[in-house]
C-alpha positions in Angstrom: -36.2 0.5 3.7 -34.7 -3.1 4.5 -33.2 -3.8 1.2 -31.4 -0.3 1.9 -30.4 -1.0 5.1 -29.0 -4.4 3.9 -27.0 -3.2 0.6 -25.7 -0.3 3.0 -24.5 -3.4 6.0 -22.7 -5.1 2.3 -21.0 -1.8 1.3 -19.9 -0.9 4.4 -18.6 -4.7 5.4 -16.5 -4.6 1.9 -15.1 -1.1 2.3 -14.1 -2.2 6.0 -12.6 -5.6 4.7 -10.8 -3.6 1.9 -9.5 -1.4 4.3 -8.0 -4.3 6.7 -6.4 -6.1 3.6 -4.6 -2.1 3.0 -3.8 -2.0 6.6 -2.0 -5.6 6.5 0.4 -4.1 3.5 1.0 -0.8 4.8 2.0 -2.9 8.4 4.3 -6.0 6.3 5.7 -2.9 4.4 6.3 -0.7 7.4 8.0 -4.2 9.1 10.1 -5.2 6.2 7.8 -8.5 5.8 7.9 -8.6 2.4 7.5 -11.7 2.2 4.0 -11.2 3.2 2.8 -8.7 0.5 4.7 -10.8 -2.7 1.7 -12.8 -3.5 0.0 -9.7 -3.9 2.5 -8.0 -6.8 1.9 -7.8 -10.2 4.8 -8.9 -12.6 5.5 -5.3 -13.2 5.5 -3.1 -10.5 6.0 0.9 -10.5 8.3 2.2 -8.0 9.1 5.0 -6.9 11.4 6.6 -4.0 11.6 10.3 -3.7 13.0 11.0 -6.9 14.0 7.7 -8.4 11.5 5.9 -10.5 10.9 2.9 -12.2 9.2 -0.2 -13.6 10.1 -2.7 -12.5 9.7 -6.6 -12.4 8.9 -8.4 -9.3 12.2 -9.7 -8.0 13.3 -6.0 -9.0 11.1 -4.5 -7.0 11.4 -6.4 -3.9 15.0 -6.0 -3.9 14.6 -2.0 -4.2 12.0 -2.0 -2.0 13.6 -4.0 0.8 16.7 -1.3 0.4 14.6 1.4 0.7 13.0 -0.1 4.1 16.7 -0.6 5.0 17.2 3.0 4.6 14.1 4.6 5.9 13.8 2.0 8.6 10.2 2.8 9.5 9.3 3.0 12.8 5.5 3.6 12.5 2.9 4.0 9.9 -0.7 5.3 9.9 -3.5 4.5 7.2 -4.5 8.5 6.0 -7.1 7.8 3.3 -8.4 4.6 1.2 -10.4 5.1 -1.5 -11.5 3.3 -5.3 -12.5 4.2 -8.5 -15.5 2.8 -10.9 -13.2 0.1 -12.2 -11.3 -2.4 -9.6 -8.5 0.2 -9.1 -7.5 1.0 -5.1 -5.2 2.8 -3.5 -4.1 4.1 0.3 -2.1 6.2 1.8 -0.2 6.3 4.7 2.0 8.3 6.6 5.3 6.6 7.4 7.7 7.7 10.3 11.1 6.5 10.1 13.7 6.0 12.8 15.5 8.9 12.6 12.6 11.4 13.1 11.4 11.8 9.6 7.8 11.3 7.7 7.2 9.6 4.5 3.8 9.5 2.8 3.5 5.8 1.3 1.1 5.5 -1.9 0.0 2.0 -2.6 -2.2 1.8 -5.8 -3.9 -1.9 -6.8 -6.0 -3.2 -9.6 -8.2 -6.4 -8.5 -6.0 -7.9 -6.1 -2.4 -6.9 -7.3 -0.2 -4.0 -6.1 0.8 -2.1 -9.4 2.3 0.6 -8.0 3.9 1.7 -4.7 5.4 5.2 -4.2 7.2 6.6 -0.5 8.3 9.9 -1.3 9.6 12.1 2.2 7.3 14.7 3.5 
């Protein structure tokens, strides 16, 4: 009974420090703080906005995504699920409300500790 109790205090204490490292990119990206989640990008990173996607390296990316910030201009954001596979693969997503009334759902998708792919597509 105690070592279940102790690997189920481990696995909950990762899954809830795994969730705060998501919450911290879904808030930079939600702020425009970019700057914040760059460390965490892969070289290539898979964007996509609504309809328009694409690969893209990691000044690329930054620049689109700092547009597409400018044009959403989110006002709030909301973790809706996070969740992982077998390998090292993560994802989240949120629910993004922009200025001007309308809701985005924001995919986030990671493998180890980069961000491979991020897609906001409006609801």
């Amino acid at each position: 009974m105690k070592k279940l109790t102790i690997t189920l205090f481990l696995f909950l204490g990762s899954m809830s420090l795994f969730g705060q490292d998501f919450q911290s990119i879904v808030k930079s990206i939600e702020k425009g703080d970019i700057a914040a989640i760059e460390p965490k990008l892969e070289d290539l990173v898979d964007f996509c906005f609504n309809d328009d996607q694409d690969l893209l390296e990691k000044p690329e990316f930054v620049v689109k995504l700092k547009s597409t910030i400018e044009t959403i201009q989110p006002k709030s954001s909301e973790i809706m699920h996070v969740a992982d596979s077998k390998s090292d693969a993560k994802y989240v997503v949120a629910k993004v409300i922009a200025a001007s009334g309308e809701n985005y759902r924001m995919f986030v998708y990671t493998e180890g500790e980069k961000i491979i792919e991020v897609r906001i597509n409006k609801e």
